[in-house]
N, C-alpha and C positions, 0 to 999 in steps of 0.2 A: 404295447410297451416293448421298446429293446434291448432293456436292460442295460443300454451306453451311459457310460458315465462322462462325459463330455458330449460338447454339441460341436460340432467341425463346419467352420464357415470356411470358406472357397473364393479368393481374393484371382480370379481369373482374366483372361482375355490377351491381345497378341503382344510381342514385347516391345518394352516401350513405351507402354499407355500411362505408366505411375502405378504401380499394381501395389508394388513395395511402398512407396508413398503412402498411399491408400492405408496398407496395414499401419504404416505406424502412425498415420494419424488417429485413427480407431482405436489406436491403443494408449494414445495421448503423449504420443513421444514425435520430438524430431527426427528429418533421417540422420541427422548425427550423436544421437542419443548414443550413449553404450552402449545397450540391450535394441537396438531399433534395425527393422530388417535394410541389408547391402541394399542400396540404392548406386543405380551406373548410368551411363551416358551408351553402353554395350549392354548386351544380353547380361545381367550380373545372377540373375534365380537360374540353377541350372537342374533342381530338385526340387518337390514339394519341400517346402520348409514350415515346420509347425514356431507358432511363437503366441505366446497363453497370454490371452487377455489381463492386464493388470489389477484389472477389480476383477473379473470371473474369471475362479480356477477353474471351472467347469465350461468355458467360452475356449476355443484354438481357433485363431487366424491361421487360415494356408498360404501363404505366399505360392503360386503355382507358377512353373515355368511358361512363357510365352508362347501361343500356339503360332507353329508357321513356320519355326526355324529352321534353320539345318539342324540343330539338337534335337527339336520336336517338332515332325513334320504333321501336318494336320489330319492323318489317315491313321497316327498312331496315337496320336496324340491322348486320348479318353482313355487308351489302355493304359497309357505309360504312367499318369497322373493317378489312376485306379479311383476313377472319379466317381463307381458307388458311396467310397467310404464319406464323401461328404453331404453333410445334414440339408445346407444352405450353399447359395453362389453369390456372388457379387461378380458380372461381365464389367470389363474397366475397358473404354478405347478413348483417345487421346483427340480424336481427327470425328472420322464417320467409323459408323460399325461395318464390319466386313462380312463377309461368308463365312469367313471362321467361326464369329462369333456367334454368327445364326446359329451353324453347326452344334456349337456348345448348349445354346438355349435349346436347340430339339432336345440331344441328349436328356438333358434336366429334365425336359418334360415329359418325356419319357419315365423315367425316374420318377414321376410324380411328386416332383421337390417343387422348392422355389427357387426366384432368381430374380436382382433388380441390374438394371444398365445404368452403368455409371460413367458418365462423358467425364471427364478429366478435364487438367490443366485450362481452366476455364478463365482465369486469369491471364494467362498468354493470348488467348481469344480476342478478351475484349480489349488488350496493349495494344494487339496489331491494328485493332479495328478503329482504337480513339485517334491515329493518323488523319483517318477522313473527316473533311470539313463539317458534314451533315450527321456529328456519332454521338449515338443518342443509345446510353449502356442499357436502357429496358427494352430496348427495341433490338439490340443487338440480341440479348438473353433468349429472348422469343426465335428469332430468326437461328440459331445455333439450338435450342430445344428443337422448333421444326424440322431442324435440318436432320439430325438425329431420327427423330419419330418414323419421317418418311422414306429414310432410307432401311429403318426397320420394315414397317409397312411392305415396303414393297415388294425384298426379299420373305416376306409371308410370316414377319412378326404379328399377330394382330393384338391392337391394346399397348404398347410395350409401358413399362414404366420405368422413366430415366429420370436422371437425379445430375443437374449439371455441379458439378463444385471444384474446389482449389484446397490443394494438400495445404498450402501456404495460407491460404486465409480460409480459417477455420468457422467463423463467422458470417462468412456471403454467401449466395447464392443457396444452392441446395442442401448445405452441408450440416443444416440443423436439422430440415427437415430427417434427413438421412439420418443422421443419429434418431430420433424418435420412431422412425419408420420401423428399423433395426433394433431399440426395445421393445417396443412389441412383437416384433418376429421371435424376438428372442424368448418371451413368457412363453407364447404359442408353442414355439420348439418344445422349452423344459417339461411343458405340461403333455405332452406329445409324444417327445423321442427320449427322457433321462428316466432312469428307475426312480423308486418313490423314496423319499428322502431318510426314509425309516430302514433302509438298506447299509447307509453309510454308518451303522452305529457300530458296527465292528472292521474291522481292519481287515481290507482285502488288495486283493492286485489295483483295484481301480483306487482305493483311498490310498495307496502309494502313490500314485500317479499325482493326485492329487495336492499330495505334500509333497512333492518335487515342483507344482508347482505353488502351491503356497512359499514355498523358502524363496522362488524368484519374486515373488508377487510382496512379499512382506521383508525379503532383506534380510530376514534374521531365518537362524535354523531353529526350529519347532521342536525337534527332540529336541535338541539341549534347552532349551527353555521347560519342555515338559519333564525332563531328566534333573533339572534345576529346582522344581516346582514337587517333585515326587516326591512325597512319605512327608510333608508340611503343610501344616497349616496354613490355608492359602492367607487366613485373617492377621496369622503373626505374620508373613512375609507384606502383606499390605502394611501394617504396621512399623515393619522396617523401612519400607521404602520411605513410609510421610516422616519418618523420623531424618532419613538422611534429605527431603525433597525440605524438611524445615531448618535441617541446618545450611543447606544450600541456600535457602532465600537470607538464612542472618548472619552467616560469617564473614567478619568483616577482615579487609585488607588494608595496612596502611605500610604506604611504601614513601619513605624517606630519602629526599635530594640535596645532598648535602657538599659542601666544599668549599672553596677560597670566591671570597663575591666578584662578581664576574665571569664566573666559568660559565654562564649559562644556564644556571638552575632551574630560575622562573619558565624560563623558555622551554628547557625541557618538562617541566609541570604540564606547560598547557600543549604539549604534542600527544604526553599521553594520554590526553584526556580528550586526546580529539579536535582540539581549539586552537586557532589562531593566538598570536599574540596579544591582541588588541579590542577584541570585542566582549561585552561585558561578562562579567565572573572570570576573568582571564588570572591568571597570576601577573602581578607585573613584571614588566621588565624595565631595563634603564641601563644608562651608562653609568650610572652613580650606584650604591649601595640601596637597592630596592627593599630587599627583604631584611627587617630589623627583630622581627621576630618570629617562631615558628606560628608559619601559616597553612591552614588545613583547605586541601581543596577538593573536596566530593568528585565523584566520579559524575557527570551527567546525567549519564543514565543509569548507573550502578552506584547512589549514595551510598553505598558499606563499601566500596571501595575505594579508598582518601588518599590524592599525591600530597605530602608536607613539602610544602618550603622551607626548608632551614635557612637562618641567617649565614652566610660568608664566616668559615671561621680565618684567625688573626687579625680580624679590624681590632681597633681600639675595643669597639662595643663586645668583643665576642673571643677573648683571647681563648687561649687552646685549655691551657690551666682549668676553666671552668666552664669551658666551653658546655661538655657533653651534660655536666648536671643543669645546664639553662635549657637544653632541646628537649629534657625528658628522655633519651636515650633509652630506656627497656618499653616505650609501646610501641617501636617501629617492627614488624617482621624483616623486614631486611633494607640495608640501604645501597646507593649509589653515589658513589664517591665524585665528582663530578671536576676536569679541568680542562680549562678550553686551550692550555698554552703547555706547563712543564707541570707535572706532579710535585709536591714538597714533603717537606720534615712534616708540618702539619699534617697533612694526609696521610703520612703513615701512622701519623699518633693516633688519627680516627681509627684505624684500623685494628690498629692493633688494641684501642681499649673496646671496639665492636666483638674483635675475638675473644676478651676478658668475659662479655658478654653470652658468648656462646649464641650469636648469632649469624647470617651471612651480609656479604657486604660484596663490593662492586665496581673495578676502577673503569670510569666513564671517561674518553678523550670527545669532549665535545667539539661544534664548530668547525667540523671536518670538512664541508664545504667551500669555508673558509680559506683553512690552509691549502687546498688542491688549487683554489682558483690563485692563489700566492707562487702556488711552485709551475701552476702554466706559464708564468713569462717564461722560465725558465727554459732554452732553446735545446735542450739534453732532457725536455720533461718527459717523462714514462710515468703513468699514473699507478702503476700496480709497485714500483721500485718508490717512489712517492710514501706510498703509504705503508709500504715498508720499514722507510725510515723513520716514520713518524711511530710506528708500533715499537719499534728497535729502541727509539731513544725515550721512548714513556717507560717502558722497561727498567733501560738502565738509569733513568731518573728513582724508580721506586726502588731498586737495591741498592741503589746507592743509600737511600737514606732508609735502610733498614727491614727491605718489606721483600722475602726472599719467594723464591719463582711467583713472581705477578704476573697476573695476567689482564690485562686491557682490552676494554672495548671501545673501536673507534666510531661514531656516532654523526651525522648530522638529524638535527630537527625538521629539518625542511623537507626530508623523506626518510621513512623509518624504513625504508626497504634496502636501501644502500650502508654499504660497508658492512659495521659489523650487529647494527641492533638487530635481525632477525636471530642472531646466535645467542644476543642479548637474552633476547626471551626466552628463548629455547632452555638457557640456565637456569634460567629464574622458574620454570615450569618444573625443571627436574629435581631444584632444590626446595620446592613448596612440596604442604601433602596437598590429598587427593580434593580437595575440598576448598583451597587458598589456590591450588591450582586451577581445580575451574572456575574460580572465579576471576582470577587473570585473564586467563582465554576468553571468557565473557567479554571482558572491560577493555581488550586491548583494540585498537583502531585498525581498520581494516586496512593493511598494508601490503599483502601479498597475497597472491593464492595459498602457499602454504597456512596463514591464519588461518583461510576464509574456508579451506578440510577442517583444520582444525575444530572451528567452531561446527562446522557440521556434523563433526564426530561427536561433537556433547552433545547436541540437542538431539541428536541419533540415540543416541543413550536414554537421554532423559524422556521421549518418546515413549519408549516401553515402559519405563517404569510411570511413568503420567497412563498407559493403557492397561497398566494391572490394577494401579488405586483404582482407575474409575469402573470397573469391577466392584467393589462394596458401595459405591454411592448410590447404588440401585439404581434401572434402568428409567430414566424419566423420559416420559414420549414427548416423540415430536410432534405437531400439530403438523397432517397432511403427511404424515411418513409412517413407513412401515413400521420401523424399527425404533430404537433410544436410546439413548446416552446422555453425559451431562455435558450440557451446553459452554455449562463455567468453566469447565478442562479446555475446552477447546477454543473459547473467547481467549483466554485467559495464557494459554499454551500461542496462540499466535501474535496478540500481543507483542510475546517476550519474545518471539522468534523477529519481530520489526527493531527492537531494541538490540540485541545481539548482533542483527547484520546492518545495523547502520541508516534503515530503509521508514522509518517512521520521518515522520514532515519536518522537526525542527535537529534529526541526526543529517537528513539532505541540503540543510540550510547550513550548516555546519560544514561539509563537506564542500561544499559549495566556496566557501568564504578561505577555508584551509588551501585549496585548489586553484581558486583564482575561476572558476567555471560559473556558466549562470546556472542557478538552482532550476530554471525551465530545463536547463538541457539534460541535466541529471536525471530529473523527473521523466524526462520521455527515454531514459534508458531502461523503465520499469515496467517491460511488455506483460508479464504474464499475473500478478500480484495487483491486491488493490492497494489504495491507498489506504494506512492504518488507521486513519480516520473513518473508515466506513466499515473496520472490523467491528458490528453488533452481534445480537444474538438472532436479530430478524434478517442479519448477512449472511451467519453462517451458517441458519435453518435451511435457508437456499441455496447455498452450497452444498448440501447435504440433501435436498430435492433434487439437485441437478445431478447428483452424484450418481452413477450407474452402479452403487455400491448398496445403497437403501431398497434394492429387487434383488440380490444376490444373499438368500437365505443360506446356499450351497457353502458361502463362505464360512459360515458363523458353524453350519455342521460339522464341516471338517476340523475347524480348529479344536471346536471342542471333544473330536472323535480322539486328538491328537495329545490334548490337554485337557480331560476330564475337570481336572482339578478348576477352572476358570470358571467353572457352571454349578458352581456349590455356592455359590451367593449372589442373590438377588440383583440382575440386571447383567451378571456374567460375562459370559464372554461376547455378547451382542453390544456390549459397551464396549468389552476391549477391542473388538473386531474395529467398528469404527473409528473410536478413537486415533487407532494405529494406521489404518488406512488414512485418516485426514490429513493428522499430521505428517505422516511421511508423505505426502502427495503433495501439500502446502508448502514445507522444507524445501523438498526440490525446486519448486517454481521459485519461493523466495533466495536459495541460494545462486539459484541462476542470473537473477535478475541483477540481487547484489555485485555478481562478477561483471554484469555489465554495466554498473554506476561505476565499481572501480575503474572500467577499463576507459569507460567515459571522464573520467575524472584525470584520470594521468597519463590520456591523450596531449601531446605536446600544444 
């Protein structure tokens, strides 16, 4: 035993071979991740660089610089790298292995460690090679393995074991085997090279280490959550959470469209709800007086959240006088005022008996599209002095007939990202509480990146507080897993994550229809997520087999070295550990994917 509290794997060999690749495929990130090691086209690692396993806090990839360069030349090379301190190697070369490389494998062996050869870029390989007429990719695979072997061989490797793969396709050639080759190397290590785990029960230099990096590994800071959690009962703050996790599933929002018939009402109904004009549960719309009475139109996905249609006020059917007591007026939370052309006397009257109310309310210049596409003939058009005037004279429309500093938001339906509905929302979020708020950001259609944080920052929230409940549900096993959890959190928790970003089958058909795009094309913009039709429980058993997370006991010790308090009720913190890991690890890939159906989506 040597009492190390980490195991140091060793991402080596000359520069240029994909080293850095390498690490962050391992670590389940792209090279353009945030946290993902510099990848260059030049020498970019100029220093061992440590960067910690995602699921094991007790796992460090080295990124090491390339041996051969003018920065590290290959005589000094083992000194400068202080290549005892690592556990494991992995040699990486791009082409054939070299005499360097040799060089490094004696070392090691020396060292009495281990080491595998990893050919790279194998996908470039066989690109070049499907040019000739006679290319036949298992035939190439073999010939590119031997080519490797023998040139190990020869230079006095004897045995070698190589692993051909692609950073880029994580699924071909050797690159699964590698993964399982490398869990077991990794048991072997722990049980081998890490103190006994009955070490970590008090707080030392190495369990600092540790929680520096669990905060990168979990995203959240551990003290303050344990700081949080201190001198309470962990069962009343469970208690709190299902209290606020059950008013979050039934508080309902109804938001109110109202104004002169024609503005555009219906049409704006079914933008926020995600919908075309015309396909069925649509609001209507028409040239004529569509809406004669208030009509309720459920959210899709989020039935507690309902747009009304109000009728047109001043028609014959709906004068002003009695207008407010025919719509019901005190169940809306807030309305929007809605006009596609000049604001009137009527509309300020809405307002002003909305304020009588002690409620908020919202002047809407619809049809913005519209008039811009109006003022292009025009041979002097500037679109920003355009909309200018249009904002200037909605203004001095509403003072004039009474309604003092107004303020207007100019709006088209046809894309909620242009003009002023992003600012729209942004109000309507600041003037809601905590709870009508998220539930907006739920309900709202993915329009921008800014939403699409948005929505990630709630279900970022609602993440931990989903991994403390499941804490008292007690640890239920998994069949063929080490560890437990409940299954229902985590069905149930991804689920809602398909329905909030848009990504479930009939939100893509949707999208699709809204877009003008084929729903195929949409579909193949969802690389790394399954389909939410194949989220079971016998899915996400196997997700959680697959998971390098279900061998990592190291995790679940620390946290609870960190947070006692999580392991006073049955199934503890080996539920919350999980929990937290899945979903934030599922999150990511689903927010990724959704920015690429946007991005796909309102492609010209």
């Amino acid at each position: 035993m040597t009492g190390k509290t980490t195991l140091d794997i060793a991402i080596t060999g000359v520069s240029g071979a994909g080293k850095s690749s390498l690490v962050n495929t391992l670590r389940g990130l792209s090279d353009f991740d945030e946290e993902a090691a510099k990848t260059d086209v030049i020498e970019g690692t100029k220093e061992p660089t440590a960067y910690p396993h995602p699921t094991f806090p007790d796992i460090i990839l080295w990124d090491l610089p390339g041996i051969g360069t003018p920065n590290f030349k290959a005589e000094e090379y083992l000194g400068r790298v202080n290549y005892s301190q690592y556990d494991f190697f992995i040699i990486v070369a791009s082409n054939r292995f070299t005499v360097d490389d040799v060089q490094l494998s004696r070392a090691i062996q020396k060292m009495k460690k281990r080491f595998y050869y990893v050919r790279s870029k194998t996908d470039i390989s066989i690109k070049n090679e499907k040019m000739k007429p006679d290319f036949n990719e298992e035939v190439t695979l073999q010939q590119v393995r031997k080519y490797c072997f023998d040139n190990l061989v020869q230079a006095g490797v004897s045995s070698p074991e190589i692993f051909l793969i692609s950073s880029w396709y994580q699924e071909k050639y050797d690159f699964p085997l590698l993964q399982r080759t490398l869990k077991n190397e990794i048991e072997a290590l722990r049980r081998h090279i890490l103190r006994p785990a009955d070490k970590l029960t008090n707080p030392s230099k190495g369990s600092g280490i540790h929680l520096t990096l669990l905060q990168k590994i979990f995203k959240i800071n551990l003290s303050k959550l344990r700081d949080a959690l201190k001198n309470r009962n962990l069962t009343e703050v469970i208690e709190e959470i299902r209290q606020e996790l059950d008013e979050l599933q039934n508080v309902r929002l109804d938001i109110a469209i109202t104004g002169v018939s024609g503005a555009g009402k219906s049409s704006l109904v079914n933008a926020l709800r995600g919908m075309t004009d015309y396909e069925e549960g649509a609001a209507e719309v028409g040239i004529t007086q569509t809406t004669i009475e208030c009509q309720a139109y459920p959210h899709p996905l989020f039935p507690n959240v309902t747009i009304w249609d109000l009728p047109g006020i001043g028609t014959p059917e709906f004068r002003p006088k009695d207008y407010l007591e025919k719509v019901c007026f005190s169940q809306y939370d807030f309305f929007m005022i809605v006009s596609s052309q000049r604001f009137t006397e009527n509309d300020v009257l809405l307002a002003q008996e909305i304020k009588k109310m002690k409620k908020k309310f919202y002047f809407v210049r619809s049809k913005m599209d519209d008039s811009i596409a109006a003022e292009i003939r025009d041979p002097n058009f500037n679109v920003d002095k355009s909309i200018q005037k249009i904002r200037k004279n909605c203004c001095h429309e509403l003072t004039e007939a009474g309604e003092s500093n107004p303020r207007v938001f100019l709006i088209s339906r046809r894309d909620l990202s242009m003009y002023d509905f992003p600012d729209l929302q942004e109000t309507l979020e600041n003037d809601l509480d905590d709870l009508k708020r998220h539930t907006l950001i739920m309900a709202m259609p993915l329009f921008s990146r800014k939403i699409l944080e948005k929505k990630k920052a709630a279900m970022e929230a609602l993440i931990w507080k989903l991994a403390i409940v499941s804490c008292a549900i007690g640890a239920i096993p998994v069949p063929g897993l080490s560890l437990a959890c409940d299954l229902g959190i985590l069905v149930g928790a991804l689920l809602y994550f398909y329905k909030v970003f848009g990504l479930d089958e009939k939100s893509l058909c949707r999208v699709a229809k809204v877009f003008g795009k084929d729903y195929r094309v949409l579909k193949s913009a969802i690389k790394k997520s399954p389909m939410s039709s194949e989220i079971t429980p016998k899915f996400v058993t196997g997700l959680l087999a697959r998971s390098l997370l279900c061998i990592s006991l190291t995790v679940i010790e620390v946290v609870l070295d960190f947070v006692p308090v999580l392991g006073s009720l049955i199934g503890g913190v080996s539920s919350f550990v999980i929990t937290f890991y899945m979903l934030r690890s599922f999150l990511k890939d689903i927010v990724e994917d959704a920015e690429n159906v946007r991005a796909k989506a309102t492609e010209p």
